[in-house]
Structures are given as structure tokens and as C-alpha cells.
C-alpha positions in Angstrom: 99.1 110.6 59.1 97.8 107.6 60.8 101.0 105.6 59.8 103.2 108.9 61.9 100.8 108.3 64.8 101.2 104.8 65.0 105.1 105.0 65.0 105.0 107.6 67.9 102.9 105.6 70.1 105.1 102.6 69.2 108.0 104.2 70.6 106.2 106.0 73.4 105.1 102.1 74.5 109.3 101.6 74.2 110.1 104.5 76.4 107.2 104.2 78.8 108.2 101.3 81.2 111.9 101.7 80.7 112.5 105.5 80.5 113.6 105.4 84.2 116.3 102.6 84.0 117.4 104.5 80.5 118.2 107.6 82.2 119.7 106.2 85.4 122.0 104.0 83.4 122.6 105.6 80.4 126.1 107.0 81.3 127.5 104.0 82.3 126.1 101.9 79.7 128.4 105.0 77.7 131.5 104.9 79.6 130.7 100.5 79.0 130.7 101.2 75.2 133.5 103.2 75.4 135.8 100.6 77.2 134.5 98.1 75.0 135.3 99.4 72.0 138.9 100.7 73.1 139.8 96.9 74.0 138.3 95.8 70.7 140.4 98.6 69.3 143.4 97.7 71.2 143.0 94.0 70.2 142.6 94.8 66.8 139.8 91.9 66.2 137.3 94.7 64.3 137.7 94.6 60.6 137.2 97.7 59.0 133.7 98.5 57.8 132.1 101.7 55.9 132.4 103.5 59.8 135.8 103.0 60.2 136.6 105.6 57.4 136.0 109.8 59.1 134.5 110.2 55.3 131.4 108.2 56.0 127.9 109.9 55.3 127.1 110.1 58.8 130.3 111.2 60.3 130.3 113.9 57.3 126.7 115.3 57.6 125.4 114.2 61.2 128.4 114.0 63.6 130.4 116.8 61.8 127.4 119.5 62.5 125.6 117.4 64.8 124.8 120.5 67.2 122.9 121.8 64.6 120.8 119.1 64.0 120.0 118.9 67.8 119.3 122.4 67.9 117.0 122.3 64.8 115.3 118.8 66.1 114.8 120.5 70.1 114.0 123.8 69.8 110.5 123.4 68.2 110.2 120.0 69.9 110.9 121.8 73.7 108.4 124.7 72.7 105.8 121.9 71.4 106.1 119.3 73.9 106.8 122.2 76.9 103.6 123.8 76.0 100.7 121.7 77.3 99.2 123.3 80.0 101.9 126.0 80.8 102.5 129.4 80.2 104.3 131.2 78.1 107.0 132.4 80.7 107.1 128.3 81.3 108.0 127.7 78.2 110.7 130.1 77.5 112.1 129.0 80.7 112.8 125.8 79.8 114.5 127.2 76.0 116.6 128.8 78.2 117.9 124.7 78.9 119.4 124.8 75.0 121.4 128.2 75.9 123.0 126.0 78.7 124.0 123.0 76.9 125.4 124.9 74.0 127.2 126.8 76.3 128.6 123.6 77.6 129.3 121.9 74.4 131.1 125.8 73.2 133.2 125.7 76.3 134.3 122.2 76.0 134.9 121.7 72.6 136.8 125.2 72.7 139.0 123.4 75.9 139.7 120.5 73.9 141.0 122.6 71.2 143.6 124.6 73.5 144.5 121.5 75.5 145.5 120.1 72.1 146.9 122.8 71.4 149.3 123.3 74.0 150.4 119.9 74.5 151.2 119.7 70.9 153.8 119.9 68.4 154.2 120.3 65.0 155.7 116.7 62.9 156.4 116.3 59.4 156.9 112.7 57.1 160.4 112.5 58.5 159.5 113.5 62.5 160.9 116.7 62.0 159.5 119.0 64.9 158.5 122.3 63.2 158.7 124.7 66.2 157.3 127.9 63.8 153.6 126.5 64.2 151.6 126.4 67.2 148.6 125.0 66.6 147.2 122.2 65.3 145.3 124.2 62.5 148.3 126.2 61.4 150.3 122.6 61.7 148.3 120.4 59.5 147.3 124.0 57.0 151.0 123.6 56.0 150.5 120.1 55.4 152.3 118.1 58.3 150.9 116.1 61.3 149.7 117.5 64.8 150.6 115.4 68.0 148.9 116.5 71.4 146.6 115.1 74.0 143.6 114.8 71.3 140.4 114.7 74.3 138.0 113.1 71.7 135.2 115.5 71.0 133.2 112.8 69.4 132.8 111.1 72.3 131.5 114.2 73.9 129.6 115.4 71.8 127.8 112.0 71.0 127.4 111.2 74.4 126.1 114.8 75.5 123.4 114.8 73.0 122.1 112.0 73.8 121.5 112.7 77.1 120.5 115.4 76.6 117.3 114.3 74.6 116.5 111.4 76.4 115.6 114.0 79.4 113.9 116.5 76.7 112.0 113.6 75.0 110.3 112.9 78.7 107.2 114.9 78.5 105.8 113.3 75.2 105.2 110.4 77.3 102.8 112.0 79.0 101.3 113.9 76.1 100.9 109.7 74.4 99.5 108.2 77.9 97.1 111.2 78.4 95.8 110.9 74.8 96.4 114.9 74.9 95.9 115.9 71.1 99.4 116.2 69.0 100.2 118.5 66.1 101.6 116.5 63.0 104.9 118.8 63.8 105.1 117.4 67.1 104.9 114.2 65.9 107.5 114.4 63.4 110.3 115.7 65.4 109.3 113.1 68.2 110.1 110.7 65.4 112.9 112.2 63.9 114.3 113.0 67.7 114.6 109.0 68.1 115.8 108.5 64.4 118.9 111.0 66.0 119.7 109.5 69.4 119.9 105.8 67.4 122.5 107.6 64.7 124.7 109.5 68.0 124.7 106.4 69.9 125.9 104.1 66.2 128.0 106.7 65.8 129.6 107.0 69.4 129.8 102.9 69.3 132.1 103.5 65.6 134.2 106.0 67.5 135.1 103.7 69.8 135.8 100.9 68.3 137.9 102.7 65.5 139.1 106.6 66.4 140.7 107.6 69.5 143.5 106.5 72.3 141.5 104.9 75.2 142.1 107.6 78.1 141.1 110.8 75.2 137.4 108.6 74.8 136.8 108.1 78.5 137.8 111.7 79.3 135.1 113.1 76.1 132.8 110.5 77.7 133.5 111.2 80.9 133.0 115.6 80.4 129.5 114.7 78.7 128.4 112.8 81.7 129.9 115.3 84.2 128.1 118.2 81.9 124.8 116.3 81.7 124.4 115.6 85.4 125.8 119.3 86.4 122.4 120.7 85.1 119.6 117.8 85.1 120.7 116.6 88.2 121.5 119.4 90.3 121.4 122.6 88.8 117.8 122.6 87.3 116.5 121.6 90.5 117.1 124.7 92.0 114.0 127.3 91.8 116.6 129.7 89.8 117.1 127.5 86.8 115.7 126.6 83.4 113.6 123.7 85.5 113.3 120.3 84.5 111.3 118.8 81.3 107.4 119.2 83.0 106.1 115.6 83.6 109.4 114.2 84.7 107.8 113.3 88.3 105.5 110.9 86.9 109.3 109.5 85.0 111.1 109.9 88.0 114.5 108.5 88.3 115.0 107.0 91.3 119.1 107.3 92.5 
């Protein structure tokens, strides 16, 4: 276990003295990648690799359920990490922050879907328009192509998680600096919780470069930012509110 130890406190000695520019810049350095990638894109200078192919192992397995994995990774890790020196009532206030963001992701991915939807239409191999279907499921079901205003969900999604750990990974700083005694399990998802941000931000860096019209990834990026900063930046500083991560003062972002 001492090898476990030693790789949490090496990445708590990462996050410590740069946890505050992280989280201040963090969406830009997103709606950056994004630009990036659609001129590299657009330019067509990036040969194809493994992660330009939707079948790759981590678009297949991560990306394609990659709510679950956050909610698997954060809901023990938010009771764990929440639960140093607060109550219970604490604690269950602050799970209350994972019923908000999948709210959020639910609601957008479910718009993205209808907006697709509705500006869509129905193609075949010869550009037939196939006015009988009216969706994009029922469309490609039958075997022909869907054409609408695609917002990419990857770049939501990608983006939103990400966030949204960096601001729930915040009080195992303190728990490292204070030399507060861990549990092996808290350790472990600590771990794996970095292991996942690196993958969604790989992942969100393929998307861009490969997937996507320019204007659908800025628009995902841009409803992950807009979600993000909705709650951690306004809403849970109101007293009627899941609350922020606890130790966040001593991480405070300075805007």
C-alpha cells in the first residue's frame, strides 16, 4: 500500500500549488483545444491514428458510458473525501451536487438529441430525402444517413466531467497537507479519479481534432462551461444549495 500512498501524494504535490490557475483557466484552456483541433481538422495536417476511428477502446468503453464511470468514481469519493470532520446531513448535502450535474448532462444531451432531430432530414446513398422518418434513430435504423445540426455531445460531456472533478477532487488536498489518515478506498479512487480526467481530456483533444463541424464542438464546449459555472460558481454559493466541496477556501479561486 505504500506504493498507492506514494502516488496520491505525488499528485496531491501536482495539484497543490496549481489547483487555483487549473480551475480558473480550465474552460478556456477547453474552448483553446477545441479551436485548435477544428483548424488542425479543417487543414487536414493530422494523419489518422488509432483515435481517429469512433471504434477505439476508449471511445467504446469510457466516453460511450462515461457518466457511469464518473458516477461510480464520485459518489464514494464525495462521501469519503466530504466526510472529514462533517456531519452526516453535510455529507448528503453535498451528494445532492451529483443529482445536479446529472440532471444537467440528462437535459442537455436529451436537447441535443431533439435539436438534431428537428433540423434534420432523412438521406439515402443517392441523396434521396426520405420524408417518412423523423428522427435520426428511425433514419439511420433503416439504414440511411441523418443530416441535422449535430451539437457534439462529446465535447460536452468530456468537457463537463472534467470540471466537474477538478472541483470535487479539491478537498483531498487538504486531507494530503493535513496528514489526516486515508482509507486505502479513498486512495484508490483519488487515483483512479486522475487516471479519468487524463482519459476525458485525451479523449476531448481526439474529438477535436477528428469528429465534429467547428461551431457543433464550441457550442458542446461552450454548454459544459456555461453548466459548470451555473452551479460552482453561482448557484452553490447560495445557503440553499448542495454547497461547495469543504476546503475549497483554503483553494480559492481568485476571479
Amino acid at each position: 500500500m505504500a506504493a498507492l500512498s506514494g502516488a496520491v501524494n505525488k499528485l496531491a504535490s501536482f495539484w497543490i500549488p496549481n489547483v487555483t490557475l487549473i480551475r480558473r483557466y480550465m474552460p478556456f484552456f477547453f474552448f483553446g483545444l477545441s479551436l485548435t483541433g477544428s483548424v488542425l481538422k479543417e487543414l487536414d495536417v493530422v494523419p489518422k491514428t488509432y483515435f481517429s476511428s469512433s471504434r477505439n477502446i476508449f471511445n467504446l468503453y469510457f466516453v460511450k458510458v462515461s457518466w457511469g464511470w464518473n458516477l461510480v468514481l464520485l459518489l464514494p469519493f464525495l462521501f469519503l473525501s466530504n466526510s472529514y470532520n462533517r456531519n452526516l446531513i453535510f455529507v448528503l448535502r453535498r451528494l445532492t451536487s451529483l443529482l445536479v450535474a446529472t440532471a444537467i448532462w440528462y437535459v442537455c444531451t436529451e436537447a441535443f438529441f431533439y435539436i438534431e432531430d428537428i433540423t434534420g432530414k432523412c438521406y439515402d446513398s443517392m441523396q434521396v430525402i426520405h420524408e417518412e422518418f423523423s428522427t435520426k434513430a428511425d433514419c439511420r435504423k433503416s439504414g440511411f444517413v441523418w443530416d441535422g445540426f449535430d451539437i457534439s455531445g462529446h465535447s460536452f460531456i468530456l468537457a463537463y466531467s472534467t470540471l466537474l472533478i477538478v472541483e470535487e477532487m479539491v478537498p483531498m488536498l487538504h486531507i494530503v497537507q493535513h496528514n489526516q489518515t486515508r482509507t486505502v478506498v479513498l486512495d484508490v479512487l483519488y487515483v483512479a479519479l486522475n487516471v479519468i480526467v487524463v482519459i476525458w481530456i485525451w479523449m476531448f483533444a481526439s474529438t477535436s481534432v477528428y469528429f465534429h463541424d467547428t461551431i457543433h464542438k464550441i457550442l458542446g464546449t461552450f454548454f459544459a462551461v456555461l453548466g459548470w459555472y451555473a452551479t460552482y460558481k453561482v448557484w452553490y454559493l447560495k445557503p440553499y444549495s448542495p454547497g461547495l466541496p469543504p476546503f475549497q477556501s483554503e483553494h480559492k479561486q481568485h476571479d
